[in-house]
Every structure is written in structure tokens, then in C-alpha cells.
C-alpha positions as CSV (number, residue, x, y, z in Angstrom):
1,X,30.1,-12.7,-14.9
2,X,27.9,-10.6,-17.2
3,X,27.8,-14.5,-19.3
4,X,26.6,-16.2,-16.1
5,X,23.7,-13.5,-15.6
6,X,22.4,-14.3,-19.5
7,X,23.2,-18.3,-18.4
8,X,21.1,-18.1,-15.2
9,X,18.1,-16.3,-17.0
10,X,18.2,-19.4,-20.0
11,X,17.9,-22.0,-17.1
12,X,15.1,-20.2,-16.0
13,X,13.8,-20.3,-19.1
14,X,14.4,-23.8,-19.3
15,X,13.0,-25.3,-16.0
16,X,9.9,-23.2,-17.1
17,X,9.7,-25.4,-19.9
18,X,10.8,-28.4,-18.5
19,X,7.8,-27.8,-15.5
20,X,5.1,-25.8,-17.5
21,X,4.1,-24.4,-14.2
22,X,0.0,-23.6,-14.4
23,X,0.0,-20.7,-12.3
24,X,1.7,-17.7,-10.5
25,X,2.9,-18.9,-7.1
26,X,4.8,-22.4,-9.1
27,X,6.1,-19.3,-11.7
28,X,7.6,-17.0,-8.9
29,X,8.7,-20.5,-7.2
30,X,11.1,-20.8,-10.2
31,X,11.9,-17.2,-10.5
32,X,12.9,-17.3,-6.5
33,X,15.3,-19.7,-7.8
34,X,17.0,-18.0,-10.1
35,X,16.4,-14.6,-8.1
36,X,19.0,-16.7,-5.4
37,X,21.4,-17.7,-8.6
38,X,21.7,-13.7,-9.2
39,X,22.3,-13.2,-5.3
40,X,24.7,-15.5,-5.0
41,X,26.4,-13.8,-8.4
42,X,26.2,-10.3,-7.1
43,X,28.1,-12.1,-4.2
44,X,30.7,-12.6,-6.5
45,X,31.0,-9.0,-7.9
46,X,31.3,-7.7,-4.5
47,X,34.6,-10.6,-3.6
48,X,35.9,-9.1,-7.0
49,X,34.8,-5.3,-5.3
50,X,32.7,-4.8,-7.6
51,X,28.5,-4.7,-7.3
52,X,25.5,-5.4,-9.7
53,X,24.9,-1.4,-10.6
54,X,21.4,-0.3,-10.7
55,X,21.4,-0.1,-14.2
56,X,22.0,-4.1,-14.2
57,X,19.7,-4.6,-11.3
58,X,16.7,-3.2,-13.6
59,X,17.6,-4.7,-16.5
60,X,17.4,-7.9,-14.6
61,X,14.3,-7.6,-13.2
62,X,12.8,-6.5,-16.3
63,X,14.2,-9.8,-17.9
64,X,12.4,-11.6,-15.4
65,X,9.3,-10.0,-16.6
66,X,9.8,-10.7,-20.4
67,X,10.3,-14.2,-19.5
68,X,7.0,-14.6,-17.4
69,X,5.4,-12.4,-20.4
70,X,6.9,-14.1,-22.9
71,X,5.4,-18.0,-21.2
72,X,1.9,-16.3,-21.0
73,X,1.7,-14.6,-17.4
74,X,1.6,-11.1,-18.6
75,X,-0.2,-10.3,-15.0
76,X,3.2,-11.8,-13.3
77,X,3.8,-9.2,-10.7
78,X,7.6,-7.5,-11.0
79,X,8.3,-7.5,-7.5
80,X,7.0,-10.9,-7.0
81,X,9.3,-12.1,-9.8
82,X,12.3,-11.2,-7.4
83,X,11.4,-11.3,-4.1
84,X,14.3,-12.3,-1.8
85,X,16.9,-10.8,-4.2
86,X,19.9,-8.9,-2.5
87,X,20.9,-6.9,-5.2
């Protein structure tokens, strides 16, 4: 599962690519996107009874905001990035 976490943050990188979105609200469009990928994976811990730990759940978001750094919107705001996750 850990594979599938790496895998949904590459698509993100991808579509953000793919759509070169021009500013913040089409950027935390795609990151809801992949913000409902990780819900629907921490789903699939907790099946397993397992859970996305806290230590994860940072680590995720701050992978969301390399990714928006990394693409040029350094002001990308971290909850923003995430809103709507479950985890």
C-alpha cells in the first residue's frame, strides 16, 4: 500500500504536467483529487485494520507541498492542498 501512496503522488505529478494549471484554485482542484485517492487508500488500511499513522499522514501532506513548491506555487496553502482528506 505504501507503493500505491508513492503511485498516487506521481499521477499527481503527472496530471499537473499534463494540465499546467495557471493558478491556485485549478492546483488544489488536482490535489483534491489525489487527496480522495489517499482517502479511499487509508480505506483500505483500515479493511486490512490497519490506519495511515500520523507519522504517514504528515509526510503526506508535506509531499503535497513539495510537489506544489516544486511546479512554482511556493504560496500553495498546506491545508488547502488536502482539504477533504479523511486521514
Amino acid at each position: 500500500m505504501v507503493d500505491e501512496g508513492k503511485a498516487i503522488l506521481l499521477r499527481l505529478c503527472e496530471r499537473v504536467e499534463a494540465e499546467q494549471p495557471s493558478d491556485l484554485p485549478t492546483l488544489y482542484g488536482l490535489t483534491q483529487a489525489a487527496t480522495e485517492e489517499f482517502n479511499a487508500l487509508g480505506r483500505e488500511f483500515m479493511a486490512t485494520g490497519s490506519g495511515i499513522e500520523t507519522v504517514a499522514r504528515e509526510w503526506i501532506c508535506d509531499e503535497f507541498c513539495f510537489v506544489a513548491s516544486a511546479y512554482g506555487f511556493t504560496d500553495a496553502d498546506a491545508e488547502a492542498l488536502t482539504a477533504g482528506r479523511d486521514w
